[in-house]
Backbone as JSON Lines, residues from 0, in Angstrom:
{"i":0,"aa":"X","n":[-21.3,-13.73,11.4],"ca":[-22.08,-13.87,10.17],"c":[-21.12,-14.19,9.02]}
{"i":1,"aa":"X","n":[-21.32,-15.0,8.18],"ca":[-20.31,-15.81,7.55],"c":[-21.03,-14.95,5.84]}
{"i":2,"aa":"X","n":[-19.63,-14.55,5.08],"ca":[-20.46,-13.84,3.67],"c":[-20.47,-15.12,3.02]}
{"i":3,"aa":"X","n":[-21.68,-14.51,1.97],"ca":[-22.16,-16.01,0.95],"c":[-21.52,-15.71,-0.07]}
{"i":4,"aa":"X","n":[-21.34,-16.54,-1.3],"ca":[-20.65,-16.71,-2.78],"c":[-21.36,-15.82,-2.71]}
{"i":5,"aa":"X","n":[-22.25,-15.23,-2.89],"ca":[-23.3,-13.98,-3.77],"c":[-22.6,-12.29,-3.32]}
{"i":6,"aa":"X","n":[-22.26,-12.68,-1.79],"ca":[-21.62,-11.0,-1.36],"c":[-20.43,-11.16,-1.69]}
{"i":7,"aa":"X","n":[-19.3,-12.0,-1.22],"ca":[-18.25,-11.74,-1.8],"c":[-18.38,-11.51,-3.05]}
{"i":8,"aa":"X","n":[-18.68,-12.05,-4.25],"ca":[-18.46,-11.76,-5.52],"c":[-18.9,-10.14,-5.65]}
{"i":9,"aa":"X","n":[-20.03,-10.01,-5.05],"ca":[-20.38,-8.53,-5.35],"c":[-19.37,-7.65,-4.55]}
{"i":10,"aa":"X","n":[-19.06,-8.19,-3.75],"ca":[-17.84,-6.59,-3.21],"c":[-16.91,-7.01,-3.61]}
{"i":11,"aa":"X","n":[-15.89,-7.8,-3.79],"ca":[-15.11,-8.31,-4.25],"c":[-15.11,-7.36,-6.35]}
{"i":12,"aa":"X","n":[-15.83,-7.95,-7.21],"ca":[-16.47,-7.13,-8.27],"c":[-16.23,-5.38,-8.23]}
{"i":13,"aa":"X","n":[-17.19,-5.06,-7.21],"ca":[-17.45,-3.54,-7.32],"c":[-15.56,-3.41,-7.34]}
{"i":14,"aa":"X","n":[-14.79,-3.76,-5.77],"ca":[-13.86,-3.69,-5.96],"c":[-12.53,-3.5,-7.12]}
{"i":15,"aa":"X","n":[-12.63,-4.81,-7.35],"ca":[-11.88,-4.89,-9.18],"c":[-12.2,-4.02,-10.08]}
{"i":16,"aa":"X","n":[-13.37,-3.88,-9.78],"ca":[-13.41,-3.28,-11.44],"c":[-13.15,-1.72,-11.22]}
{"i":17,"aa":"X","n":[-13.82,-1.1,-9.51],"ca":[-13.15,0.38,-9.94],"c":[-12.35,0.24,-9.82]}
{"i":18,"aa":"X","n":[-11.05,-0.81,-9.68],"ca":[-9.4,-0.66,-9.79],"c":[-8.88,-0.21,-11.3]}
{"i":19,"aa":"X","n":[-9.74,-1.38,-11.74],"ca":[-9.5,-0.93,-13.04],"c":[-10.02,0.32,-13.89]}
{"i":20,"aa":"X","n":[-10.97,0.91,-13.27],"ca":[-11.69,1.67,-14.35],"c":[-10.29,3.11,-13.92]}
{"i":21,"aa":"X","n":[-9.74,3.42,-12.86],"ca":[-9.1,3.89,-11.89],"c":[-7.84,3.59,-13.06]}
{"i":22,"aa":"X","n":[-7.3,2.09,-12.74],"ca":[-6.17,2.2,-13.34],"c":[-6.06,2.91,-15.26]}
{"i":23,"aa":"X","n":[-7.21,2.81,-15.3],"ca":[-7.84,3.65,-17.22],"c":[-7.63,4.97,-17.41]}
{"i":24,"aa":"X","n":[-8.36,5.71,-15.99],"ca":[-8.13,7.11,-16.24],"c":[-6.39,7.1,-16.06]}
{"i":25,"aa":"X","n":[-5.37,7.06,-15.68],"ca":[-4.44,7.14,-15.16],"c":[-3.58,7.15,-16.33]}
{"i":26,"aa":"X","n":[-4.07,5.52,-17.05],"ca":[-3.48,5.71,-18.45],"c":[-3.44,7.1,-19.2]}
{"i":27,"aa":"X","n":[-5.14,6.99,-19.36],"ca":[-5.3,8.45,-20.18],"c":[-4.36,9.86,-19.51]}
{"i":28,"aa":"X","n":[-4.06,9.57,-18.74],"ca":[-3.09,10.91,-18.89],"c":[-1.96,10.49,-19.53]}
{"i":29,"aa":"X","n":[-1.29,10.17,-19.93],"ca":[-0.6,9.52,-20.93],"c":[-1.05,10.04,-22.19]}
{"i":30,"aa":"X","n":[-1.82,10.53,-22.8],"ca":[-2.48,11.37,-23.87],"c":[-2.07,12.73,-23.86]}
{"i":31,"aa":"X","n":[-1.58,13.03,-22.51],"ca":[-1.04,14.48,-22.72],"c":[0.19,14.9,-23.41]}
{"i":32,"aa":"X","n":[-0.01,15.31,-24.99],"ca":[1.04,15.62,-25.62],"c":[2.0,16.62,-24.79]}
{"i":33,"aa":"X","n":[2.16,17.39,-24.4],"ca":[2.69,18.34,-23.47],"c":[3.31,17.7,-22.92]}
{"i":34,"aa":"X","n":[3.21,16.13,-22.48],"ca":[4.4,15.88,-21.41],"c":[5.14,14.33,-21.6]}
{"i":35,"aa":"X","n":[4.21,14.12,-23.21],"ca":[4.76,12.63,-23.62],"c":[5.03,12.73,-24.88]}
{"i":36,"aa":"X","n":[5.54,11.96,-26.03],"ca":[6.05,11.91,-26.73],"c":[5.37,9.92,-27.33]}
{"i":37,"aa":"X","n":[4.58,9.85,-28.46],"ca":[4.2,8.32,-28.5],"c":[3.63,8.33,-29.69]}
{"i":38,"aa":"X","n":[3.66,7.61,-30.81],"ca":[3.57,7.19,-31.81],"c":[2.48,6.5,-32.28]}
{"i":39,"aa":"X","n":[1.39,6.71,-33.14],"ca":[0.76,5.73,-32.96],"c":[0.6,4.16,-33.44]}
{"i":40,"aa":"X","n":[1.36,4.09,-33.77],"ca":[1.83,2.21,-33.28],"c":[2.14,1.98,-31.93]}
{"i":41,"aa":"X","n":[2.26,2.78,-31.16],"ca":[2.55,2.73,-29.92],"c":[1.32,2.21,-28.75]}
{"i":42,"aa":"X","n":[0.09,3.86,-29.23],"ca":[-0.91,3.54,-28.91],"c":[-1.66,2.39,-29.6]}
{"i":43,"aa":"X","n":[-1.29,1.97,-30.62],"ca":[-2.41,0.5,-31.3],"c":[-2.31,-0.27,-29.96]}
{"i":44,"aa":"X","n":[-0.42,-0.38,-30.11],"ca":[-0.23,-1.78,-29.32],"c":[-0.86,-1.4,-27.9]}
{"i":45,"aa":"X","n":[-0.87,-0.24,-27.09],"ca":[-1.64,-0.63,-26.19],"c":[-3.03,-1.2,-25.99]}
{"i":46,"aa":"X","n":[-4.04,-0.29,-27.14],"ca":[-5.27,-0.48,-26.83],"c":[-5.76,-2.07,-27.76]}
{"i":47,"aa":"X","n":[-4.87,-2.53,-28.5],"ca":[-5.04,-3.92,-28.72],"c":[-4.51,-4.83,-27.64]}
{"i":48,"aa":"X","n":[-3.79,-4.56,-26.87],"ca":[-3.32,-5.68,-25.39],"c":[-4.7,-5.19,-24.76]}
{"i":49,"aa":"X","n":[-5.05,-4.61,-24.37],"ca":[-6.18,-4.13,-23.16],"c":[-7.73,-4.81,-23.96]}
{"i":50,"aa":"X","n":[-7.63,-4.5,-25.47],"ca":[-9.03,-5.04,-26.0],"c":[-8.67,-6.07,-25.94]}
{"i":51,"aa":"X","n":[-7.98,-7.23,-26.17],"ca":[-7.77,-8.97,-25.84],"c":[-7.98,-9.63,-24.73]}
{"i":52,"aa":"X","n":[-6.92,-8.59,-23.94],"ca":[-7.61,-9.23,-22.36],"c":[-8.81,-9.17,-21.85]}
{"i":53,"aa":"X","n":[-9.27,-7.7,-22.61],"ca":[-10.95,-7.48,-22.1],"c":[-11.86,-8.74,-22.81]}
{"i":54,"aa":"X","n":[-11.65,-9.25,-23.89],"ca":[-12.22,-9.98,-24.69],"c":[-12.03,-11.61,-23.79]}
{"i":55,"aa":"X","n":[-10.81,-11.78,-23.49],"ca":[-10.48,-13.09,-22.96],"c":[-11.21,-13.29,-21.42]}
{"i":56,"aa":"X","n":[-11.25,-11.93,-21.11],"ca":[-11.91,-12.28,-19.59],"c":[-13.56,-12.24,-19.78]}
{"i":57,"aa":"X","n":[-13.91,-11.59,-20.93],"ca":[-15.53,-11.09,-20.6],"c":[-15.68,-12.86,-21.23]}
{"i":58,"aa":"X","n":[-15.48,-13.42,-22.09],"ca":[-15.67,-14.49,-22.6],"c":[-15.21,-16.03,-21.55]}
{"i":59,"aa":"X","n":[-15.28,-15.62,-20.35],"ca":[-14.39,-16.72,-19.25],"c":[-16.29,-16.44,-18.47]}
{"i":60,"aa":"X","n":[-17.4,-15.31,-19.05],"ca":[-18.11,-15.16,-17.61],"c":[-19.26,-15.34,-18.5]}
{"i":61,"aa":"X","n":[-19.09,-15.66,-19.98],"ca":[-20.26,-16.12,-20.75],"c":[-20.33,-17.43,-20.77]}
{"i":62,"aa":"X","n":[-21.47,-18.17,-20.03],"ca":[-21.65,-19.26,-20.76],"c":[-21.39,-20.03,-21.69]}
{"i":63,"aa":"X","n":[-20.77,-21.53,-21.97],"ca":[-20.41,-21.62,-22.99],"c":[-21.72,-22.52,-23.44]}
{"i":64,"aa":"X","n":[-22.09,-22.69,-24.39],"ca":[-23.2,-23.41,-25.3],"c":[-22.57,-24.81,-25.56]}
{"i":65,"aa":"X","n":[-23.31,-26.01,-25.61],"ca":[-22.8,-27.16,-25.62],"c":[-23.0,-27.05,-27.8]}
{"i":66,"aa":"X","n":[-21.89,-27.92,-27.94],"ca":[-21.69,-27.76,-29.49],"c":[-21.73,-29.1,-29.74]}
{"i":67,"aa":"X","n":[-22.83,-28.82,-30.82],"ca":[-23.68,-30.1,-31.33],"c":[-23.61,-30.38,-32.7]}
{"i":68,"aa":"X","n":[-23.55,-31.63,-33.24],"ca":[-22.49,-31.61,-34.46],"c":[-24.1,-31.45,-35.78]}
{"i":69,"aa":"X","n":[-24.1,-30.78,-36.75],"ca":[-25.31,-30.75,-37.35],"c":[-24.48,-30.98,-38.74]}
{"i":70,"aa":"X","n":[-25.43,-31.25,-40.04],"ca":[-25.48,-31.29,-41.0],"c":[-26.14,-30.5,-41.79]}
């Protein structure tokens, strides 16, 4: 039985993304003052790299609208 574009993407998906949601909590321990030491310019720069990429990828799975020149 051969999988279709429709299952791979869906297991493939479920896959990725709990990697990532996985690789998030992991970060957050990294919040534990008790055993880190971090600045917050430190934390900006992370959670501004992670909000860009999130932004650059969610915007790769939206449709783009054809752009039509108006007056």
């Amino acid at each position: 039985m051969t999988e279709t574009r429709q299952d791979r993407f869906k297991r493939l998906a479920v896959q990725r993304t709990n990697i990532v949601l996985e690789k998030l909590r992991i970060l957050g321990n990294l919040s534990n003052r008790a055993n880190y030491d971090y600045s917050d310019e430190e934390i900006n720069k992370i959670f501004y790299a992670i909000d860009s990429q999130l932004k650059m990828t969610k915007a790769r799975f939206i449709k783009k609208k054809k752009k039509e020149f108006r007056l």
